[in-house]
Structure formats: C-alpha cells, structure tokens
N, C-alpha and C positions, 0 to 999 in steps of 0.2 A: 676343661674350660666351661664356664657358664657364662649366660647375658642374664646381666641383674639391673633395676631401673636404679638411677641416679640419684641424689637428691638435689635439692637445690646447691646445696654447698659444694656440690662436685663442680657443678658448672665451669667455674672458674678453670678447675685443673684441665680438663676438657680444653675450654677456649684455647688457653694456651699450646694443645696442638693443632686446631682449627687452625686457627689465626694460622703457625708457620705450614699448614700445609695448601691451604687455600688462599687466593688472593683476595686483598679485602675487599677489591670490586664484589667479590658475592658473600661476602659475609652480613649476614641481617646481624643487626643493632643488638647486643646482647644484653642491652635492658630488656628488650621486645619478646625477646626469647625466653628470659625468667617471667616474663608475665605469661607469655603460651604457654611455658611449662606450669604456672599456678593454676592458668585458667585450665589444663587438662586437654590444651590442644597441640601441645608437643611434646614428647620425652625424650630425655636422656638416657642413653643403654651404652652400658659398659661392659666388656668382655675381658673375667678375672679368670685367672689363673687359681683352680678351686685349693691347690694344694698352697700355694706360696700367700695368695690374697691377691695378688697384685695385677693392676689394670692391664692389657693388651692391647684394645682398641677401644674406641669410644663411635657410636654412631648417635645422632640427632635427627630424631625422625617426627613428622606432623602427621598426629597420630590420627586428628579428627579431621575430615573433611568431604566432598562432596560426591555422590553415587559410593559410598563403600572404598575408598582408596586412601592407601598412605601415603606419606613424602619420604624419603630418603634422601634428605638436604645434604646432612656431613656425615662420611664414614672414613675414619681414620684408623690407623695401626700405628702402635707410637714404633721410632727409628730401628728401634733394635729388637723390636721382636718381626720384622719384615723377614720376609722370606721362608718363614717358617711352617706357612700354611694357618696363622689368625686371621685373614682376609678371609678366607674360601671358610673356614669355620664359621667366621662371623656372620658372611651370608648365607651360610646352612639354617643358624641358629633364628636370625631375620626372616626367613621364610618358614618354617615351622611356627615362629612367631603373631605371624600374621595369616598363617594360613584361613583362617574364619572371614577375611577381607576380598575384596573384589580385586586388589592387586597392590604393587607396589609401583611409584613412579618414582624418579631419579633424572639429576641434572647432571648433566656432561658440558664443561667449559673449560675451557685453558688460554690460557692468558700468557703465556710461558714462550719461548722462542721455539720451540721443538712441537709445536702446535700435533701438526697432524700424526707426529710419532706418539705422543702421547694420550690423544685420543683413539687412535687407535689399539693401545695397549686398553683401554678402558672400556673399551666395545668389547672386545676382545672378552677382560673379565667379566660383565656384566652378560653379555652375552651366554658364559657359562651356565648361567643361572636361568637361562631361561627370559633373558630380559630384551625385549629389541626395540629397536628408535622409530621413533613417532615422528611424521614428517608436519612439524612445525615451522612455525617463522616466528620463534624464540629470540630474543638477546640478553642476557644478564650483563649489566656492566659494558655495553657496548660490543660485547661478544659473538657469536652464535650460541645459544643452547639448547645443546643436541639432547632433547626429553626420551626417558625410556621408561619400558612397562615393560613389568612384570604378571604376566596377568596369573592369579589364582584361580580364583570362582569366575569370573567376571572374562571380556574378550580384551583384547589388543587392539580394536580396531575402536579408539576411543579419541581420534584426530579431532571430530565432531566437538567434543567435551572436553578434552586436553587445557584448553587457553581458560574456558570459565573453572577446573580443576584447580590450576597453577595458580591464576588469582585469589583464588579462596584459600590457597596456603597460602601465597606472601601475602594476605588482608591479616589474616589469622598470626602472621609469627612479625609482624612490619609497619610501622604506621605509614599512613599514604603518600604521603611527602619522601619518606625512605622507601618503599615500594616502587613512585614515582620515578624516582632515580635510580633503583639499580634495574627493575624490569621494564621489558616492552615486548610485547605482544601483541 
C-alpha cells in the first residue's frame, strides 16, 4: 500500500464515500473544499493498493493551519476492503506523513442511534495511535464534538488553542455562513 495525493478530479470519487459514510450534518460544501484544495490548504490522500492500482481508503486532511497542526476531517476505507487492516495502515502512513508537524487533530461525532457504541469504537481506534480527547465544548451539526490530538513535535495540552485551531480550519475549507451553521464553539 501507498498514500499518494489526489487530484482535483478524484475528489468527486472520494465524496462519493464521504457523503455515504458521514452524515451531511458535517460535511463542508464540496465546492469549498476544491477551492482549499487549489488554494494548498487541504488535500486529498488516497491509499492504493501498489500492485492492482486501486483505491482502499481515501482521507481529507487541512493541511495548513494554525501553531504547526493538521486537520484530519474525513478518513474513510471504502466497504470491502474493511477489516483487512487499511485503517491502521492508513494511519501508520498519516503519521509518518506528518511527522515534521506539531500534531494531528481529528473530529469525533455521531449522529447515528448507537451513539455512544460507536464512539467508543472510535476512541478506541484513535486512541491506538496515540490520539486523546481534548476537553472542549465543540458541536458540529448540533452534535457533541469530541476533538482529539495527536500530538507529534508539539504537546496535547492545547485546550487553550484548540477553538481558535478549529476555526481557522472550518474559515479555511467553509464560507462563514456554512461555518455558521454547522459549527459552534
């Protein structure tokens, strides 16, 4: 497996598992999103399968932003390759990726009836990695979101910074009015 960066014309195929694995409550506007990606402030990373070509996962990450840190918005694995070990690959390959960064940050929300079963499955993975929850007073969508860090170079204890962070990505990938509405902070 490799992670190779997308082009604009992937996006499309991409959304298309966004969209069914996330609820549209936190999906940012995918016009917004090809213009972060022109403007160099978010990319598309796909994880192929070196031998066959073909996609396994897809993540969407806000590459630019405030004290040294990224976004990890959407990290998908399409249906059928689940269970195989491309998640835990994909975030080996994410964190070697980023490793020059002060960290990585990531959004946890569920919208879904199995709320806290599935949050906790997600802690869980993230957690593997070295990633742990930030105590904010987040909402996406009307939600709770539960923000985590991943810290590299940089500390965990970034509570302080966390809300001005998060803003400057959804400024960066959301116009204010769609910001407006799915975040609060």
């Amino acid at each position: 497996m490799k992670l190779r960066t997308c082009s604009q014309a992937e996006l499309s195929h991409a959304w298309a598992l966004f969209a069914t694995e996330f609820d549209k409550k936190e999906l940012l506007p995918q016009l917004a999103v090809r213009r972060a990606m022109l403007r160099g402030d978010m990319e598309l990373l796909a994880v192929t399968d070196e031998e066959s070509g073909i996609d396994l996962a897809f993540a969407l990450v806000g590459c630019r932003g405030l004290y040294g840190y990224v976004w990890l918005k959407y990290l998908a694995v399409l249906p059928w390759y689940r269970e195989r070990g491309v998640g835990i690959e994909t975030m080996r390959m994410l964190n070697r990726r980023y490793a020059d960064r002060q960290g990585i940050l990531t959004e946890l929300t569920d919208f879904g009836d199995d709320g806290d079963e599935t949050l906790r499955a997600l802690r869980k993975f993230f957690a593997r990695f070295g990633y742990v929850e930030l105590e904010t007073e987040a909402e996406l969508g009307g939600v709770r979101d539960h923000i985590m860090v991943k810290p590299i170079r940089g500390t965990e204890a970034i509570e302080p910074i966390a809300r001005r962070m998060l803003l400057d990505f959804y400024s960066r990938a959301s116009s204010p009015l769609a910001r407006q509405k799915m975040l609060r902070v």
